[in-house]
C-alpha positions as CSV (number, residue, x, y, z in Angstrom):
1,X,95.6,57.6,-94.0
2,X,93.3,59.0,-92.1
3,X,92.6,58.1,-88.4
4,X,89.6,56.6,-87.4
5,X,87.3,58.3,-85.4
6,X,87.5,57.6,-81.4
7,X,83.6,58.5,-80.3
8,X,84.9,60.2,-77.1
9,X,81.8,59.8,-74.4
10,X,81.9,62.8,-72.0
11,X,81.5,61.3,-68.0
12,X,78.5,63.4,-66.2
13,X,79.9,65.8,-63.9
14,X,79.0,64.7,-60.2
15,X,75.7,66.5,-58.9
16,X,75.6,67.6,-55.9
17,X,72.5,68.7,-53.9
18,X,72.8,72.1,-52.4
19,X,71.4,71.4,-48.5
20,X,68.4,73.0,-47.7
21,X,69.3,74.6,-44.4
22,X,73.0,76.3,-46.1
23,X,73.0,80.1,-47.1
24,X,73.0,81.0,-50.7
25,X,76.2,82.4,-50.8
26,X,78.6,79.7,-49.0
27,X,76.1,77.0,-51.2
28,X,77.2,78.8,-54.1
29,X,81.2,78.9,-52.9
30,X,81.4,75.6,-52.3
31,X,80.2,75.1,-55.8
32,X,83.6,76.7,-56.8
33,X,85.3,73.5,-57.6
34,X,85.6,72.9,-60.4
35,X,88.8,72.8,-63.1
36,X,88.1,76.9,-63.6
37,X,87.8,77.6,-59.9
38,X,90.5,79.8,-58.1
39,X,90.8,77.8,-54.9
40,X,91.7,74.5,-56.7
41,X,92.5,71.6,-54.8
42,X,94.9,73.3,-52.0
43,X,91.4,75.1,-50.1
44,X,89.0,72.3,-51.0
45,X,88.8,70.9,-47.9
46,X,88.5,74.1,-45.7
47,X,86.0,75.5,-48.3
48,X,83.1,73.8,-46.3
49,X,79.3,74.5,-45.9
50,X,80.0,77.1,-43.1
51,X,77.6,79.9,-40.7
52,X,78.2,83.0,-41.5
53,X,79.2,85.6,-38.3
54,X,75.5,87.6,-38.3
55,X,73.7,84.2,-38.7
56,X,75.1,82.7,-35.8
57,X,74.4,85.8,-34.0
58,X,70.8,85.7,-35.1
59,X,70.7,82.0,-34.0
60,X,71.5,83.1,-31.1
61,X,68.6,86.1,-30.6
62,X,66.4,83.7,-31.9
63,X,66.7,81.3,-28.9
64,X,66.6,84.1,-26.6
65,X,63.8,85.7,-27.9
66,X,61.6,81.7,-28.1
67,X,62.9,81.3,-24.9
68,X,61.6,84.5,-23.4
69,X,58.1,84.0,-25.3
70,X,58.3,80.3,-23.6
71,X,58.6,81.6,-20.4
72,X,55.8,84.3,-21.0
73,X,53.7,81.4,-22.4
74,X,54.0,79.4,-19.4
75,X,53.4,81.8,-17.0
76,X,50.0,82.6,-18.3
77,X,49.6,79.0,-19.0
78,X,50.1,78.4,-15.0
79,X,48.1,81.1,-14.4
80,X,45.2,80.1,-16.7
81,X,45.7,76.4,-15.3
82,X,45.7,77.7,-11.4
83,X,42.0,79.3,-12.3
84,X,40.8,76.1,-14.2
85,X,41.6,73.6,-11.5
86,X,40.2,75.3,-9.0
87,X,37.2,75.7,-11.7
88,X,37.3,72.2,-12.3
89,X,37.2,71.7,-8.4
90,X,34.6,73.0,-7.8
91,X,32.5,72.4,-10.4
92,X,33.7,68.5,-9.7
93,X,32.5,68.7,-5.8
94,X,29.4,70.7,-6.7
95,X,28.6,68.0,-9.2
96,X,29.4,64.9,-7.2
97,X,27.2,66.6,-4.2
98,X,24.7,66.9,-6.4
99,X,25.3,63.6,-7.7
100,X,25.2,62.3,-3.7
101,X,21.8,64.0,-3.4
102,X,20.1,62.1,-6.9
103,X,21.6,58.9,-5.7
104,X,19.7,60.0,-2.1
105,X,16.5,60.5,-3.6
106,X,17.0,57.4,-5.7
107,X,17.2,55.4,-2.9
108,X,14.2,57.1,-1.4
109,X,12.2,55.3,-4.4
110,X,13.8,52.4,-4.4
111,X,13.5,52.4,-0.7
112,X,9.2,53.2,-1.2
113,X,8.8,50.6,-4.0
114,X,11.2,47.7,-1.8
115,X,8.5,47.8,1.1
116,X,5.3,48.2,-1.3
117,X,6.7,45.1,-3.0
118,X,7.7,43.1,0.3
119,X,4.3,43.7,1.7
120,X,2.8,42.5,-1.2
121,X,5.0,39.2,-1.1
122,X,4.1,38.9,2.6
123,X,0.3,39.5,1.8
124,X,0.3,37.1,-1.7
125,X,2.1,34.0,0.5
126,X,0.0,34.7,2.9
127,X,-3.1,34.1,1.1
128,X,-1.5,31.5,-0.8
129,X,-1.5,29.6,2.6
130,X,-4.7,30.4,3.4
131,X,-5.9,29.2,-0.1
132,X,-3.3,25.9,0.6
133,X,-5.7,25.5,3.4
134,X,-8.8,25.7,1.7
135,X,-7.4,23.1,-1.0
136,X,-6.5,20.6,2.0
137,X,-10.2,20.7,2.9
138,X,-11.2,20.1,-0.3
139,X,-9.0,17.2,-0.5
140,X,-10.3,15.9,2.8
141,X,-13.8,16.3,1.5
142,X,-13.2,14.4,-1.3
143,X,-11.4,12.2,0.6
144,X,-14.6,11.9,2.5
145,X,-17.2,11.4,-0.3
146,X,-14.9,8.6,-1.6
147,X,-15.5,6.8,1.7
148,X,-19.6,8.1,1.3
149,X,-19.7,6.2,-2.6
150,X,-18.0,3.4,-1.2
151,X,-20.8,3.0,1.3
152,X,-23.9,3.6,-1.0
153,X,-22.1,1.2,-3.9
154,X,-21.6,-1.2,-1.3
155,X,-25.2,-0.8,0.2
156,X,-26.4,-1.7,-3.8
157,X,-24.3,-4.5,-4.4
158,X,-25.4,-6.0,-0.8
159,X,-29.1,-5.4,-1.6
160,X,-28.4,-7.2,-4.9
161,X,-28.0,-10.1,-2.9
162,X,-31.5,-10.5,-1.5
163,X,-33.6,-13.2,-3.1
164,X,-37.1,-13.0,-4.7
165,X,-39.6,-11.8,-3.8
166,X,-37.3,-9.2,-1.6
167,X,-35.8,-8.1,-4.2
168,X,-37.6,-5.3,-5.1
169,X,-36.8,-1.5,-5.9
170,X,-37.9,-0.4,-2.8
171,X,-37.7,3.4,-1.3
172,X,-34.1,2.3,-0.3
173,X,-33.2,1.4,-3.5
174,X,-34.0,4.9,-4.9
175,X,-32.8,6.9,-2.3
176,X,-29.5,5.2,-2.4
177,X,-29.7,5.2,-6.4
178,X,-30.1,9.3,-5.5
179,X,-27.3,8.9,-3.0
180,X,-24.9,8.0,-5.3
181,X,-25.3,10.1,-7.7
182,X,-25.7,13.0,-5.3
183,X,-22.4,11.8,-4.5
184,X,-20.7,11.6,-8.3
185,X,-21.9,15.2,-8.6
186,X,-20.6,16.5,-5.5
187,X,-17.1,14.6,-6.5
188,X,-17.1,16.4,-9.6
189,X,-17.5,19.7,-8.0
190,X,-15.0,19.4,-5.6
191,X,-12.4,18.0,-8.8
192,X,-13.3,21.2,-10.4
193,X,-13.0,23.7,-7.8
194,X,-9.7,21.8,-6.7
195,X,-8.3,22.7,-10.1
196,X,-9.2,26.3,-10.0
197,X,-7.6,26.2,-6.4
198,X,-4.3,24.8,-8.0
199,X,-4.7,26.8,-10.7
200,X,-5.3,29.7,-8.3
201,X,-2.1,28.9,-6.1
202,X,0.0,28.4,-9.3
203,X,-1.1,32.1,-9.9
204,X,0.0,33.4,-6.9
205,X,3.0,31.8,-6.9
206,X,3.9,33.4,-10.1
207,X,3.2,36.6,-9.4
208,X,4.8,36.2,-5.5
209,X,8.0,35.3,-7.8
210,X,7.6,38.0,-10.3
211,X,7.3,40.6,-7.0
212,X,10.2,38.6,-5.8
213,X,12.6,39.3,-8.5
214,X,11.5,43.0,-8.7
215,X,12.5,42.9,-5.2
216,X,15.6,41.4,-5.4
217,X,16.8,43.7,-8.4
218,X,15.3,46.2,-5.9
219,X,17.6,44.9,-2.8
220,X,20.4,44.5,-5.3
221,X,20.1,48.2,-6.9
222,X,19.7,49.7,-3.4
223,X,22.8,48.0,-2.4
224,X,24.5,49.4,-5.0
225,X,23.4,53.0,-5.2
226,X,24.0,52.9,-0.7
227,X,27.4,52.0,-2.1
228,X,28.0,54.4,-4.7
229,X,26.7,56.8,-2.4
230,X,29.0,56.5,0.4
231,X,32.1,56.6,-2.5
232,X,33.9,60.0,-2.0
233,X,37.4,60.7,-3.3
234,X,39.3,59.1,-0.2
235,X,38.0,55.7,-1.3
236,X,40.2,53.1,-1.8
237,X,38.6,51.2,-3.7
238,X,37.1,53.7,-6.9
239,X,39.3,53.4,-10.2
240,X,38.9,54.4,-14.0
241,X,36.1,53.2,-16.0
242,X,36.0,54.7,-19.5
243,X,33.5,52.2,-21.1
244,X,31.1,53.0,-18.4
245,X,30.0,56.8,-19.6
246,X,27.1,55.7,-21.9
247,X,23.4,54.7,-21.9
248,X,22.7,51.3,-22.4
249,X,20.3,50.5,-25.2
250,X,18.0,48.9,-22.8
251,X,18.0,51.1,-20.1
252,X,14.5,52.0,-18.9
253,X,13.3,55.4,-18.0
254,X,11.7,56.7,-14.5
255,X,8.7,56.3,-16.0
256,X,8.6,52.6,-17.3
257,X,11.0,52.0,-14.2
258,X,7.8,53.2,-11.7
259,X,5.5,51.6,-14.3
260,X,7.1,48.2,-14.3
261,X,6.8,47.3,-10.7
262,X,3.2,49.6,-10.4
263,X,2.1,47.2,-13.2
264,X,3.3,44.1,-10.6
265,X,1.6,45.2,-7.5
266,X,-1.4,45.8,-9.5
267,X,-1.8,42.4,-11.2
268,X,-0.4,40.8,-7.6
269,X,-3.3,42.3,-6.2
270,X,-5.8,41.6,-8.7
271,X,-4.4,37.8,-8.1
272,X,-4.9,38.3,-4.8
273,X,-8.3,39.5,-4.4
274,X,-9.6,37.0,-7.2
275,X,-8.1,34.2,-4.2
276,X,-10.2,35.8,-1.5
277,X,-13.1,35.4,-3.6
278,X,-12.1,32.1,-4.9
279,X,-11.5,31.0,-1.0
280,X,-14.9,32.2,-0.1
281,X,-16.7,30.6,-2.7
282,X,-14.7,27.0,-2.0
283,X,-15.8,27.5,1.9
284,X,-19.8,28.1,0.6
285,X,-19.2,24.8,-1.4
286,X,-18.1,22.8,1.2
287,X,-20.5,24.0,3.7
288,X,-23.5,23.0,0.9
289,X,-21.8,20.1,0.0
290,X,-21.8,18.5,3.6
291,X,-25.3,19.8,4.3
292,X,-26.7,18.0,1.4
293,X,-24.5,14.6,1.8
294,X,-25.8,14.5,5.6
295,X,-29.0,15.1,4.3
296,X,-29.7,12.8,1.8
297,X,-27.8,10.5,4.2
298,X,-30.5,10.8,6.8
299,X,-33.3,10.0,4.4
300,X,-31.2,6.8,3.6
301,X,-31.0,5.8,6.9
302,X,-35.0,7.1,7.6
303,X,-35.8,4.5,4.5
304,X,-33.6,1.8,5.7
305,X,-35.3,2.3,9.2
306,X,-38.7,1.9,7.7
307,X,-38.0,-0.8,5.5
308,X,-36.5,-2.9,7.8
309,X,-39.7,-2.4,9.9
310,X,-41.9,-3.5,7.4
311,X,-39.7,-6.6,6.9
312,X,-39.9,-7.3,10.4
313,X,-43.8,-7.3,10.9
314,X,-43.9,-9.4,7.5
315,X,-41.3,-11.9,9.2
316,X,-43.7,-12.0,12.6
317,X,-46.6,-12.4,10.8
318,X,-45.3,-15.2,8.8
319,X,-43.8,-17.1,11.5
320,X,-47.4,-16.6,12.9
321,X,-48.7,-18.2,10.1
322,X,-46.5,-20.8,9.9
323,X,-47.1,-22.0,13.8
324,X,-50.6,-22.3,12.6
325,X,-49.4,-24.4,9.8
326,X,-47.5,-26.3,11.6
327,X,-50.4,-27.2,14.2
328,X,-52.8,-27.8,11.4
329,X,-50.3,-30.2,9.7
330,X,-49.5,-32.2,13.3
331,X,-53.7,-32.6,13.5
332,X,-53.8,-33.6,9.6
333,X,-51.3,-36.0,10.5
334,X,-53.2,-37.3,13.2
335,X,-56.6,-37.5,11.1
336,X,-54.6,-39.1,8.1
337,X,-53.6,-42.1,10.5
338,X,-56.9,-42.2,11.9
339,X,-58.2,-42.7,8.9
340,X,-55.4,-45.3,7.9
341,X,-56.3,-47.0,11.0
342,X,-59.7,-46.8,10.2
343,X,-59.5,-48.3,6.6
344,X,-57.2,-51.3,8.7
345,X,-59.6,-52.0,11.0
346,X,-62.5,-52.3,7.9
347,X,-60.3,-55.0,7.0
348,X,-61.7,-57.8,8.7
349,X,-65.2,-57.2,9.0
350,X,-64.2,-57.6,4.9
351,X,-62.4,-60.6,5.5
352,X,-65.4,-62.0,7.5
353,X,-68.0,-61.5,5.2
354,X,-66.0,-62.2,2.0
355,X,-65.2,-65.5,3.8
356,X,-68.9,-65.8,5.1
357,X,-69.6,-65.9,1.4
358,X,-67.3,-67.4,-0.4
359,X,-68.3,-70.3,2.0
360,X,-71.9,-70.2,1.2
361,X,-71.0,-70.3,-2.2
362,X,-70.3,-74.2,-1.6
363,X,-73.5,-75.0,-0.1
364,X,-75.1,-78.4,-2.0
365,X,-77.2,-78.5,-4.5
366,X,-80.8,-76.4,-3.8
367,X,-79.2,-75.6,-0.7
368,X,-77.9,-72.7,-2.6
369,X,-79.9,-70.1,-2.1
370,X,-80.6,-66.1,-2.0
371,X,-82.0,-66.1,1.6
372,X,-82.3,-63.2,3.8
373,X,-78.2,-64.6,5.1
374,X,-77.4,-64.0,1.6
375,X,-78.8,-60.7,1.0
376,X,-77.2,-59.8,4.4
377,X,-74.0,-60.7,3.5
378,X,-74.1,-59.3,0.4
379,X,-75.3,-55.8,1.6
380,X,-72.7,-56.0,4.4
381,X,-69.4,-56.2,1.9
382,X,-71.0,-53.5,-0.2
383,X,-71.1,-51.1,2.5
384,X,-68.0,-52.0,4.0
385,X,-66.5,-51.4,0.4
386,X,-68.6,-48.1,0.1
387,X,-67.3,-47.0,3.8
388,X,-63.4,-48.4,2.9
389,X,-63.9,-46.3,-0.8
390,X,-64.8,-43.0,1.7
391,X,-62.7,-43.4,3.9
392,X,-59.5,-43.7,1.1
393,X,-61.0,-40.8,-0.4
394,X,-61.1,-39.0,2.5
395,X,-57.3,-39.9,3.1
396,X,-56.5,-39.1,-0.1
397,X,-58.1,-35.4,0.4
398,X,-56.5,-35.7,3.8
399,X,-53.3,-36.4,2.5
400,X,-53.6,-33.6,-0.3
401,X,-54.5,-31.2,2.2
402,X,-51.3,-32.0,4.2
403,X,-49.4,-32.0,1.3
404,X,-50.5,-28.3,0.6
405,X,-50.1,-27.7,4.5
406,X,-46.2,-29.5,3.7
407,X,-45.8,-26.8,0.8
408,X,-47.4,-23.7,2.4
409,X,-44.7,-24.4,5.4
410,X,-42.3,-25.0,3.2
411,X,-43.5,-21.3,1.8
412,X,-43.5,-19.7,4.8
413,X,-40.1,-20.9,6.0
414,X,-38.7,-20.0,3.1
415,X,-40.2,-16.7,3.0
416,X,-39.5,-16.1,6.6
417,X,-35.7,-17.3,5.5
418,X,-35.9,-14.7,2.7
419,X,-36.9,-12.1,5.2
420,X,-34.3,-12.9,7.7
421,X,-31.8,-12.6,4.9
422,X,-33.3,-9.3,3.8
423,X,-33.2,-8.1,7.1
424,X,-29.5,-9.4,7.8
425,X,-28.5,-7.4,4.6
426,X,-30.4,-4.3,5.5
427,X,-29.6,-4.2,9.1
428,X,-26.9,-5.7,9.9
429,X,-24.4,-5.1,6.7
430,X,-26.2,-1.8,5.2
431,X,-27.0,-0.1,8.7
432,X,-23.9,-1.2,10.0
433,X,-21.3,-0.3,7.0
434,X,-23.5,3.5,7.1
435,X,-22.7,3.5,10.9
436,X,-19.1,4.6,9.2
437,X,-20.8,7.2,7.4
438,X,-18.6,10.5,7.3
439,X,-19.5,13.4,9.9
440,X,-20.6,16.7,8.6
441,X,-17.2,18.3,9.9
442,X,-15.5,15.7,7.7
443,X,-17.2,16.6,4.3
444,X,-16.9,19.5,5.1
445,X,-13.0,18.8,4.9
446,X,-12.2,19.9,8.4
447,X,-9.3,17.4,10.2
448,X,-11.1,15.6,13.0
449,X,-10.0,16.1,16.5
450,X,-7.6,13.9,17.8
451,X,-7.9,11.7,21.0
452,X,-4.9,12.3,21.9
C-alpha cells in the first residue's frame, strides 16, 4: 500500500538583524551558526558581536583627536567671546548714554510744553473768573430790572384804579407804557447775553480741562521719563521686559505729539480772547442798559411831577369853586325861606278878604251889590293871588336853582374826591413805590456797598 503523503511544512529560520554599529566581518561570523557551521554549539556563546584590536585603537585616536579640536574650538571661542563682550559693553554703555541724552532732551520738551500749558490753564481760569464776574453782574442787573418792571406794572395797575374823569392816558401813562417795555427789552438782552456768558464759561472750562489732561499726561510722562532716566545698571528695581520692544499701533509721532498740544493752546487761546471780547461787550451793555433805565426813569418821575401838579391846581380851583357854591347855596337857602315866609304871611291878608267876601255875599236882598267895597275886595284877592302865584314861582326857580347849586356841589366834591384819589395814587403809592427805584450802580449789576 502506499503511504500517504505527510505535507511536511518547513519552520522559517529565525532572522536576525545584523546591528548597525558591528563590523562586517564579526557581523558575518556570528552568522556562522547554523547546522553547517564549524563552531557548533560548544563556541556559540563566546562567538559574540565583538571590537576588533585596530578599531578600538582608533576609538581611542578618535577621542583624542575630538578632544583636542574641542579644546582648540574653545579657546578661540573664549577668545572670540572675550572681544564680543567687551564689544557688547561698550556698544551697550554707548547706547544707554545716548539713550540718557534722548530721554534728556525729551524732558526738555516735555518740560517747554508743561509750562506753555500750565500758563495757559492759569490764564483760561483766570478769565473764566473774570467772565464769572461779569455773569454775576448780569444776574444782579437783571435782578434789578425785575424789581424796575415790578414798579412800572405796579404804577399801571395803581393808575387803573383812578375813577372817571381821571382816568385818562395821560403823559404818565405813556411814559410808563414806554417804561415797561424799555424794561422787557432790556430783560431780554441781558437773558441773551447771560447765555452767551454761560455758554462762554462752559467753553473755557472745556478747553481749561482739555489743557488739563494734556498736562497731566505731560506731568505723568515727565515723571516717567525723570525715572527712566535716572535707571542705570545698579538699580534695583529694573527687570526683563520682552513684550515691551515694539511700537504701539497708536503711538504718535514728534510731529503729531508737538501738533496735539500746539493745536490746544491755540484753540485755548482763541477761547480766550473770544471771552475778553465777550467780557467787554457785556460791560458796554450794562453801562447802556443802566443809562437808559435811569433815563427813562427820570422822565417818569418828570411826568408824574407834572401831573400831579396839574391835579393839584385842578383840586384848588375846584375846592375854590365849591366854597362859592357852598355860599351861594347858604343865601339861596335864605331867599327860598324868605320867600316861604313871604307866601305865609300872604296868607291872611287872603283869609281876610276871602272872608270879607264871602260875608258880603250874604248881604239881603238889593243890598247885594257891586259897590266900590266890592270891587275893592275883589281886586285885593286877585292881586294877592297874582303876588302868592309870583312869589311860588319864584320859589320854585329858587328852589331849582338850589337844587342845581345841591348838584354842582355835589360835582365838585366829587370831583375834588376824584382828584384827591388821583393824587393819593400818583403821589403817594406811584412816587412812593418809585422812591425804591434801582440805583444806576445796581442796573448796572454792581453789589451795593454795605453799611457795615
Amino acid at each position: 500500500m502506499a503511504q500517504p503523503k505527510v505535507l511536511m511544512t518547513k519552520e522559517p529560520a529565525p532572522q536576525t538583524v545584523p546591528p548597525s554599529d558591528l563590523p562586517v566581518k564579526v557581523y558575518e561570523l556570528a552568522l556562522n551558526t547554523g547546522p553547517d557551521s564549524s563552531s557548533g554549539l560548544a563556541t556559540a556563546g563566546f562567538c559574540t558581536a565583538k571590537y576588533l584590536s585596530f578599531e578600538w585603537f582608533q576609538s581611542n585616536s578618535n577621542l583624542y583627536h575630538k578632544a583636542s579640536s574641542g579644546c582648540d574650538q574653545a579657546e578661540n571661542g573664549r577668545a572670540e567671546a572675550k572681544e564680543l563682550a567687551d564689544h557688547a559693553a561698550a556698544t551697550a554703555q554707548r547706547t544707554q548714554q545716548a539713550s540718557t541724552a534722548t530721554l534728556g532732551q525729551r524732558l526738555q520738551g516735555l518740560h517747554f510744553w508743561k509750562s506753555e500749558l500750565q500758563k495757559e490753564i492759569e490764564d483760561l481760569d483766570a478769565e473764566t473768573n473774570l467772565l464769572a464776574a461779569q455773569k454775576l453782574r448780569l444776574e444782579r442787573a437783571l435782578d434789578a430790572s425785575e424789581l424796575a418792571y415790578t414798579i412800572a406794572t405796579d404804577n399801571l395797575q395803581c393808575r387803573e384804579r383812578r375813577q372817571p374823569p381821571d382816568l385818562v392816558n395821560d403823559e404818565v401813562e405813556r411814559e410808563l407804557l414806554k417804561e415797561a417795555e424799555l424794561i422787557r427789552n432790556v430783560q431780554e438782552l441781558l437773558k441773551r447775553t447771560l447765555m452767551q456768558a454761560v455758554n462762554q464759561m462752559r467753553l473755557n472750562r472745556y478747553h481749561k480741562e482739555v489743557c488739563e489732561m494734556d498736562w497731566s499726561d505731560k506731568v505723568e510722562t515727565y515723571n516717567i521719563d525723570d525715572t527712566c532716566g535716572r535707571y542705570s545698571n545698579q538699580s534695583t528695581n529694573i527687570q526683563f521686559h520682552p513684550s515691551s520692544v515694539k511700537f504701539e499701533e497708536s503711538a504718535s509721532t514728534p510731529e503729531t505729539w508737538a501738533k496735539f498740544s500746539h493745536d490746544n493752546i491755540s484753540r485755548a487761546e482763541g477761547e480766550k480772547a473770544a471771552s475778553i471780547n465777550l467780557r467787554a461787550l457785556l460791560d458796554n451793555v450794562l453801562h447802556d442798559v443802566s443809562e437808559d433805565l435811569r433815563l427813562q426813569c427820570a422822565a417818569v418821575n418828570e411826568a408824574f411831577a407834572k401831573r400831579c401838579q396839574e391835579l393839584d391846581d385842578a383840586k384848588h380851583k375846584l375846592e375854590h369853586h365849591l366854597r362859592r357854591v357852598l355860599k351861594e347855596i347858604g343865601a339861596e337857602e335864605a331867599s327860598i325861606a324868605a320867600l316861604k315866609q313871604a307866601i305865609k304871611d300872604k296868607e291872611a291878608p287872603m283869609k281876610v278878604a276871602q272872608t270879607r267876601l264871602y260875608n258880603r255875599s250874604f248881604r239881603p236882598n238889593v243890598e247885594l251889590c257891586r259897590d266900590e267895597a266890592q270891587f275893592r275886595l275883589i281886586n285885593e284877592v286877585e292881586e294877592l293871588t297874582e303876588t302868592i302865584e309870583s312869589l311860588k314861582k319864584t320859589l320854585l326857580e329858587s328852589e331849582e336853582s338850589l337844587r342845581k347849586l345841591e348838584d354842582t356841589r355835589m360835582d365838585l366834591e366829587k370831583e375834588i374826591a376824584v382828584k384827591a384819589n388821583s393824587l393819593f395814587i400818583d403821589r403817594q403809592k406811584c412816587m412812593a413805590h418809585r422812591s425804591h427805584y434801582p440805583a444806576a450802580l445796581k442796573l448796572a449789576g454792581y453789589q451795593p456797598p454795605s453799611l457795615y
